[in-house]
C-alpha positions in Angstrom: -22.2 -9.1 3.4 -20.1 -6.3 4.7 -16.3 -7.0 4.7 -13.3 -4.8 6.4 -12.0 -4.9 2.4 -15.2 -2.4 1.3 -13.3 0.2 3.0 -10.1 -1.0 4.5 -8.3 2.3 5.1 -10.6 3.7 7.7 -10.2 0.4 10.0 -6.6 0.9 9.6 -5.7 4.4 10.4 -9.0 4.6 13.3 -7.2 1.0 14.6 -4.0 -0.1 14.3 -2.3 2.3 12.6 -4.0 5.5 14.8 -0.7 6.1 16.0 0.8 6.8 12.7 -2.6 9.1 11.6 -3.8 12.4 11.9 -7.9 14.0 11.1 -11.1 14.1 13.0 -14.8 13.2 12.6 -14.9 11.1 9.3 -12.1 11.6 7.7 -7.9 10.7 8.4 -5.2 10.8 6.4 -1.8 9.0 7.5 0.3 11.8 8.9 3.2 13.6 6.8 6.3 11.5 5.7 4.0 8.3 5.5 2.2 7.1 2.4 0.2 9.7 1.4 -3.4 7.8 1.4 -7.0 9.4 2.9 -9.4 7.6 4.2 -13.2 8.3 5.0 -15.8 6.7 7.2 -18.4 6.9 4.8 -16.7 6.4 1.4 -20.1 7.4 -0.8 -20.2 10.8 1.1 -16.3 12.2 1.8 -16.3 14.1 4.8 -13.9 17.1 2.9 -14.8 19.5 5.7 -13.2 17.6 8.2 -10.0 16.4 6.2 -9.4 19.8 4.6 -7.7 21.4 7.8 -5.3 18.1 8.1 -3.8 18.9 4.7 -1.3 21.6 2.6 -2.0 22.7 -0.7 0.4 21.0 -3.1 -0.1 17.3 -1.0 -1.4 14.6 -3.2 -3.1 12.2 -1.7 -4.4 8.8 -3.0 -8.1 7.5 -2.0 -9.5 4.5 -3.2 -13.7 3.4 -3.8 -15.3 7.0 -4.4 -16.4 9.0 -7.6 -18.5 11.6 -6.6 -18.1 15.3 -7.9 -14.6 16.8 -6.2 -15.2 20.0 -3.9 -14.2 23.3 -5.0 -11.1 23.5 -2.9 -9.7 20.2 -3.9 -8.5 19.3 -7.6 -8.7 16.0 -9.3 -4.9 14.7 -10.5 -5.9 11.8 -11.6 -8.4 8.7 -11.9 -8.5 5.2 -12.7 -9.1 1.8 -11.5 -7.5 -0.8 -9.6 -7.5 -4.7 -8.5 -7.9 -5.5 -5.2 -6.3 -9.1 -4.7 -6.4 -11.6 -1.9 -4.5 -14.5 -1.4 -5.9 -17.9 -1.6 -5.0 -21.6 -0.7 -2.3 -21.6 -3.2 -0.7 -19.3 -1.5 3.6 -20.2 -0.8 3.9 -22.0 2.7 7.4 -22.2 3.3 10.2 -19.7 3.6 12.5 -20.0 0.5 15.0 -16.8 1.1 16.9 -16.0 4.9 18.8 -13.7 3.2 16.6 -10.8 2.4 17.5 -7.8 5.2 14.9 -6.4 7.1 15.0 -2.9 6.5 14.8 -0.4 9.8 14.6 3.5 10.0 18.2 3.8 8.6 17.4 2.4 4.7 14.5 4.7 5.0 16.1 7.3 2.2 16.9 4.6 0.3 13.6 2.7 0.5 12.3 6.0 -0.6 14.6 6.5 -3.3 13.9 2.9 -4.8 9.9 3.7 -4.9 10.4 7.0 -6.6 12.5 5.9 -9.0 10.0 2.2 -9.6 6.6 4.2 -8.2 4.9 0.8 -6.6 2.6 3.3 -5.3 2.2 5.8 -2.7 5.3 5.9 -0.6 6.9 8.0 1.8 10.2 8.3 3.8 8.2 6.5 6.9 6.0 4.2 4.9 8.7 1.2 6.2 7.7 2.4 9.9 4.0 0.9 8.7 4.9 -3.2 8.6 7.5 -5.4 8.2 10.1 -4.3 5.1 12.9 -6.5 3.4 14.8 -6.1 0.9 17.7 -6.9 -1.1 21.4 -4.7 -1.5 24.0 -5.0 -3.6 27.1 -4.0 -2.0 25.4 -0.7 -0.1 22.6 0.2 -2.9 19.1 -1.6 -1.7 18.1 -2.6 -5.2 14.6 -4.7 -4.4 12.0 -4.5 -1.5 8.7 -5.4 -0.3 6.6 -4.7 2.5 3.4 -4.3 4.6 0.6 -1.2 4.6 -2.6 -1.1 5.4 -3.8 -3.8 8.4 -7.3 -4.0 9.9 -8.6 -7.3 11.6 -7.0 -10.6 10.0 -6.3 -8.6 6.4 -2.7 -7.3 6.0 -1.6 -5.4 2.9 2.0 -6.4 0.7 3.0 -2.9 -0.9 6.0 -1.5 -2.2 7.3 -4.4 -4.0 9.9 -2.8 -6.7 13.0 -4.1 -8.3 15.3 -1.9 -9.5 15.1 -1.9 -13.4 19.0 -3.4 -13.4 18.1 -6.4 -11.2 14.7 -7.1 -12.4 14.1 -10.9 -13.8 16.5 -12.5 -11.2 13.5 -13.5 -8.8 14.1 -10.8 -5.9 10.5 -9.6 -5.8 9.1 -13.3 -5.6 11.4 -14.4 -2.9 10.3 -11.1 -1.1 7.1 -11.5 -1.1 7.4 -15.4 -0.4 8.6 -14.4 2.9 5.8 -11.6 3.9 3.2 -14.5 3.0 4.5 -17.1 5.1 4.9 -14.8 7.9 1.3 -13.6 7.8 0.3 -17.0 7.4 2.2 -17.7 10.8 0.4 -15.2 12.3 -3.1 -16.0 10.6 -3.3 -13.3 8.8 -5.2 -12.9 5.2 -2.5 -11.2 2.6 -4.3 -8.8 0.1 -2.7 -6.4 -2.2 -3.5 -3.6 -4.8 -2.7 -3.1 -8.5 -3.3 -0.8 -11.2 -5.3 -2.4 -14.1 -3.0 -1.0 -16.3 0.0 -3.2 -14.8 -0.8 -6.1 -16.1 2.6 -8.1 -15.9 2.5 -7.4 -12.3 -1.4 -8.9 -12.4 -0.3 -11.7 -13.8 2.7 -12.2 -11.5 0.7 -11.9 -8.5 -1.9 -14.6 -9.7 1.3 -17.0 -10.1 1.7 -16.3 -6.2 -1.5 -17.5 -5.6 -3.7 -13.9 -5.1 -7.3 -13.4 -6.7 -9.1 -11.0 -8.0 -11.6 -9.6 -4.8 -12.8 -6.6 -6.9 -12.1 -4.2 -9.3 -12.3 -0.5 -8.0 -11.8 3.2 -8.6 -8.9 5.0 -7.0 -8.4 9.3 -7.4 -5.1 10.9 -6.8 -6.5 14.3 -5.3 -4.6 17.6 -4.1 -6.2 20.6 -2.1 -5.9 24.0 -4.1 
């Protein structure tokens, strides 16, 4: 059975996140200063000729669920695999925090300084534009956030969850991301979210919340020579 989650990024950047997107024929890529992430229509044959124009040499760009060969012109930075989780009936049902801040286009430098210094993944200074962002400050530094990405249909994405490493194990990200799930729930959505199989603590804390394992899958970090 086909799902939106075989290939959510083309849904999202050819739906609801057009606006915020640039490419043609099969291929998009969100447009420069958001997260840098490609998506293709037909993710077992990358439409390269059409993405190619859309993008600089020295941009790296994140694509999930292929691993054919990489064309001459782009270069392979990196490969490995990730989880793709969803949430289930387990999943928190009541707000805990009304403190967290909802973040707006003036934390964007800091949003974007807390995800380079924690790298929660591909980030840029408009990602916050892409959802709904809270966070956490002490005095004026923003010190823990999380956040919405990719959204087709009823499935909407948590992403950039990060704790600075001087706050960490005080329950920030939790509380965050209590909050995102009990608004999607509100609005019927279906949270999902991605992790590296390498980051296993942040497996195992997303299982606590309630998400599941959907599927296991590859994901490239590529650049155009």
């Amino acid at each position: 059975m086909i799902s939106l989650l075989d290939n959510i990024i083309w849904p999202t950047l050819t739906g609801p996140h057009a606006q915020f997107a640039t490419g043609t024929g099969g291929a998009r890529r969100y447009a420069p200063g958001f997260s840098p992430i490609v998506g293709f229509e037909n993710i077992e044959h990358p439409d390269f000729d059409a993405l190619t124009p859309y993008c600089a040499p020295g941009e790296h760009f994140y694509t999930p669920g292929w691993s054919g060969a990489v064309p001459a012109t782009w270069s392979l930075e990196m490969e490995s695999t990730m989880f793709l989780m969803v949430g289930g009936s387990a999943m928190p049902t009541v707000e805990e925090d009304f403190e967290a801040v909802r973040l707006g286009l003036e934390h964007a430098a800091q949003a974007l300084a807390l995800a380079t210094l924690t790298r929660p993944g591909p980030f840029g200074f408009r990602t916050i534009e892409l959802g709904e962002y809270f966070g956490y400050f002490e005095g004026e530094r923003l010190v823990a956030m999380a956040g919405e990405r990719l959204f087709a249909g009823r499935y909407r994405e948590i992403s950039g969850v990060c704790t600075h490493p001087d706050f960490q194990g005080r329950g920030m990200a939790r509380r965050l991301m209590n909050k995102l799930i009990v608004r999607q729930n509100q609005r019927q959505e279906i949270p999902f979210l991605h992790v590296m199989r390498a980051n296993e603590d942040a497996h195992r804390f997303y299982e606590r919340l309630g998400f599941r394992d959907d599927r296991e899958t590859i994901v490239r970090v590529i650049s155009p020579r």
